[in-house]
N, C-alpha and C positions, 0 to 999 in steps of 0.2 A: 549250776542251773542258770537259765537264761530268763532274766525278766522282761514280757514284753507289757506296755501299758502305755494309756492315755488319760487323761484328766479331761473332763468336761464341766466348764463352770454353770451352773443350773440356780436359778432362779426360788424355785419353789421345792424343797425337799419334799413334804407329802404329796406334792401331785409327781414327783419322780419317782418316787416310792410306788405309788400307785404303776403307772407308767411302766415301770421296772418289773413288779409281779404280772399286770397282765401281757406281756411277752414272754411269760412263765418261766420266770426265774420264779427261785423260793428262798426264802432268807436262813440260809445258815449259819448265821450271829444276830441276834435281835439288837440293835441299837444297844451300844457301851460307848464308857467314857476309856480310851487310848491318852496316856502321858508317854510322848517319845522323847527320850535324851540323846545327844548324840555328841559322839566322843572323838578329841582329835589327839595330835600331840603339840606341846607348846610350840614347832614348829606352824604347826599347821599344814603338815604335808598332805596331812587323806586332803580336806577341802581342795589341796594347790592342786592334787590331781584328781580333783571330782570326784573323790570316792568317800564313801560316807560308813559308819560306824554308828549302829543304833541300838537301843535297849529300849526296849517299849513294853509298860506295864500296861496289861487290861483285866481290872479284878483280881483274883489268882494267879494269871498270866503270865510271865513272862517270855521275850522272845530278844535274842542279839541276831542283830541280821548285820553279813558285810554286804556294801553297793561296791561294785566296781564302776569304770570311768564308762561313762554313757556311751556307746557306737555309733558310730556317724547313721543316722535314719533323719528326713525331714518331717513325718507324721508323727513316730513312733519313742518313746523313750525304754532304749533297749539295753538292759547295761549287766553283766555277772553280775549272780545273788549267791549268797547263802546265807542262811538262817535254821537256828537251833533253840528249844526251848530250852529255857534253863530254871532251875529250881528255887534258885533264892537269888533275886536280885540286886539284894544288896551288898551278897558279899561276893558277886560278878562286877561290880560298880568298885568296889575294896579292889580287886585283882587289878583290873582297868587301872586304876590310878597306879595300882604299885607297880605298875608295868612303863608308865610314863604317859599314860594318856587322861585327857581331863575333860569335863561338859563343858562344851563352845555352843553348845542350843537346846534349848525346850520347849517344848509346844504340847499343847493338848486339841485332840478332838473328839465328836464323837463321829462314831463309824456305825455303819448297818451294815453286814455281810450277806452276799447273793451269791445263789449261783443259778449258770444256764449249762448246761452239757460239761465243757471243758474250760470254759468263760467264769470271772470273777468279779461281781460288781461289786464294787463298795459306793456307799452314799455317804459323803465325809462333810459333815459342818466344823469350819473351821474358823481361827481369827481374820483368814484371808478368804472365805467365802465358802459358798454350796457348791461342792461338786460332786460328780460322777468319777471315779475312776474303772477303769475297765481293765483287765489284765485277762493276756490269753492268747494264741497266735490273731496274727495281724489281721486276716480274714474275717475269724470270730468278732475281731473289735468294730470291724469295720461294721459288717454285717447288723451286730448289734449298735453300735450309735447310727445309723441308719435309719435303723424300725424304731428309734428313739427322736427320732427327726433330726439328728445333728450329722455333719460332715467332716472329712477333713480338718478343714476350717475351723473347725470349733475345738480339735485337739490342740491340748495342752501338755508340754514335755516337760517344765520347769517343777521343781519339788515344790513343795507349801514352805519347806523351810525360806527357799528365795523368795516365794509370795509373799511371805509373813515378813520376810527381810523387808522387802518393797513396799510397803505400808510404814516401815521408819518403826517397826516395833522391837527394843532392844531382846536381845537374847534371855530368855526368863533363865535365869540359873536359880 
């Protein structure tokens, strides 16, 4: 699968929120707290080629997703996904390590889930700030930060992990 998305850094979560339903999205995850770990090898080869390895607990939850390497887009961050839920994540984290890979990052946020049509908003408060992320073809995202008053311009392709990097906050292991 193909992931397409955007980030938009926003100011005010509840008036986004608001903002967000009345262009009639409807919230498909009501506000949780997300812990994402993500796993490399002591090489550090996925990071060397921009691809990323995650496990992210919400509640009961569990989810490993692989990123492939971002594709060249100047608005859009467009990179292979796949993701599988999995049952115990602990002893998914056991395999990981016995396999030769280890947590190089964690971060926590909370997320609010939306959706519009075929469009996915999430509203993520994080250590590196409010945003909007948008996932969905390119059209959809545009269309929708649009009727949200943002542009172009205001898309963000970098992950929260570099944000959170960028603020000088060590790796929480």
């Amino acid at each position: 699968m193909t992931e397409i998305e955007v980030k938009i850094r926003i100011d005010d979560p509840k008036a986004a929120r608001d903002k967000v339903l009345a262009l009639g999205a409807v919230v498909a995850r009501d506000r949780h707290l997300e812990t994402n770990v993500l796993f490399d090898f002591a090489s550090g080869a996925l990071r060397a080629g921009r691809r990323a390895l995650r496990l992210r607990r919400a509640g009961k939850r569990a989810t490993l997703t692989y990123k492939g390497e971002p594709q060249g887009s100047r608005s859009f961050k467009v990179r292979e996904e796949f993701e599988t839920q999995v049952r115990d994540a602990k002893e998914l984290a056991k395999i990981l390590k016995a396999l030769g890979l280890r947590e190089t990052f964690r971060y926590r946020k909370h997320r609010t889930v939306f959706r519009k049509s075929r469009l996915t908003i999430c509203l993520d408060e994080t250590a590196a700030g409010n945003f909007l992320e948008l996932e969905g073809e390119r059209h959809e995202i545009t269309r929708f930060a649009r009727a949200l008053g943002f542009g172009r311009a205001d898309f963000i392709t970098r992950s929260y992990v570099e944000m959170i990097g960028d603020r000088g906050e060590p790796p929480a292991l």
